[in-house]
C-alpha positions as a printed Julia matrix, in Angstrom:
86×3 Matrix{Float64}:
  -5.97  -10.56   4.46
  -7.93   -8.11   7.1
  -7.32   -6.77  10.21
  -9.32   -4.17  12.89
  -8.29   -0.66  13.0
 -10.01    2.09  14.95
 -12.05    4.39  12.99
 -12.89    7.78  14.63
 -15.31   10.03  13.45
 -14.81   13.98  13.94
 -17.29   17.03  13.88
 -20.07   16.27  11.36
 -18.67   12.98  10.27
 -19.36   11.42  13.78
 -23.4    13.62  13.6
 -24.03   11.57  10.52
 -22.97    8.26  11.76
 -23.87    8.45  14.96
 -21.4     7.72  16.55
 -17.72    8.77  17.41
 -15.5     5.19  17.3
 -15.93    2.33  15.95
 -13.69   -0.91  15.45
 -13.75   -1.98  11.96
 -12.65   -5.26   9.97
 -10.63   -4.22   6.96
  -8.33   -5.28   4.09
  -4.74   -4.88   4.98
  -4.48   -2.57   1.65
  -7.21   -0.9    0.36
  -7.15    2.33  -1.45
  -8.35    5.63   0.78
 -11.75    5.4   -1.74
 -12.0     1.79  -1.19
 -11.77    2.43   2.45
 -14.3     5.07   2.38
 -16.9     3.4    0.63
 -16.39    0.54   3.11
 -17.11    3.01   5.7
 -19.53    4.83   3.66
 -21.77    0.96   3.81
 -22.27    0.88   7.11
 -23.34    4.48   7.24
 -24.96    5.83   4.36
 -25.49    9.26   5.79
 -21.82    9.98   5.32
 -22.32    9.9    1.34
 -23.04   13.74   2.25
 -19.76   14.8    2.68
 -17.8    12.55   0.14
 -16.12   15.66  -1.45
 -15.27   17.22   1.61
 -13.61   14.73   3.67
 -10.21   13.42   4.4
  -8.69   10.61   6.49
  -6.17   11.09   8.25
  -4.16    7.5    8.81
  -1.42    7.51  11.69
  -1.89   10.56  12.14
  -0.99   11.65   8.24
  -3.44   13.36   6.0
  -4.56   11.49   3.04
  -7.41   12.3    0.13
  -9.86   10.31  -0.88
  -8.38    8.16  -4.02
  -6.26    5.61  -5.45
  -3.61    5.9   -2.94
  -3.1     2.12  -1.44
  -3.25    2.07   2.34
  -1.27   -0.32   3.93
  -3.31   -0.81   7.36
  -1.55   -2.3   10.48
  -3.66   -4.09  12.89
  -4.65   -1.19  15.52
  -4.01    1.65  13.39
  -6.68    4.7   13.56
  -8.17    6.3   10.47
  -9.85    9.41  11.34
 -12.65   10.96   9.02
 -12.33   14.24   9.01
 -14.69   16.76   7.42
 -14.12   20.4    6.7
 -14.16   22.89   9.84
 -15.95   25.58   9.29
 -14.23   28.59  10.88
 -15.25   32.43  11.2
């Protein structure tokens, strides 16, 4: 079972793919990694930042890893990579 959600890319996630949105077709539950190497297909560029990033899925934080995402039709998952600061 799939379903669309919205991905949005932030800061240098959305440099490296190009873009800042997308709409994506899914599984319904995928792990965060699963989801990221999904994402990670369709733009290889990200692989950069692998270590760096988190999503953050209705608006909660989540690492890269085995955690099982259960994705809603419409939800957002933002990619979010480390903000440098000074």
């Amino acid at each position: 079972m799939s379903c669309q959600v919205s991905v949005l890319y932030f800061a240098r996630s959305a440099e490296l793919a190009g873009l800042r949105r997308e709409t994506l077709r899914v599984p319904r539950q995928v792990t965060a990694l699963q989801l990221w190497e999904e994402i990670v297909s369709l733009h290889p560029r990200l692989a950069v930042i692998r270590d760096q990033v988190v999503f953050a899925v209705r608006q909660e934080y989540v690492l890269l890893g085995d955690q099982l995402l259960v994705l809603q039709p419409g939800d957002e998952v933002a990619i979010i990579p480390p903000i440098s600061g000074g």
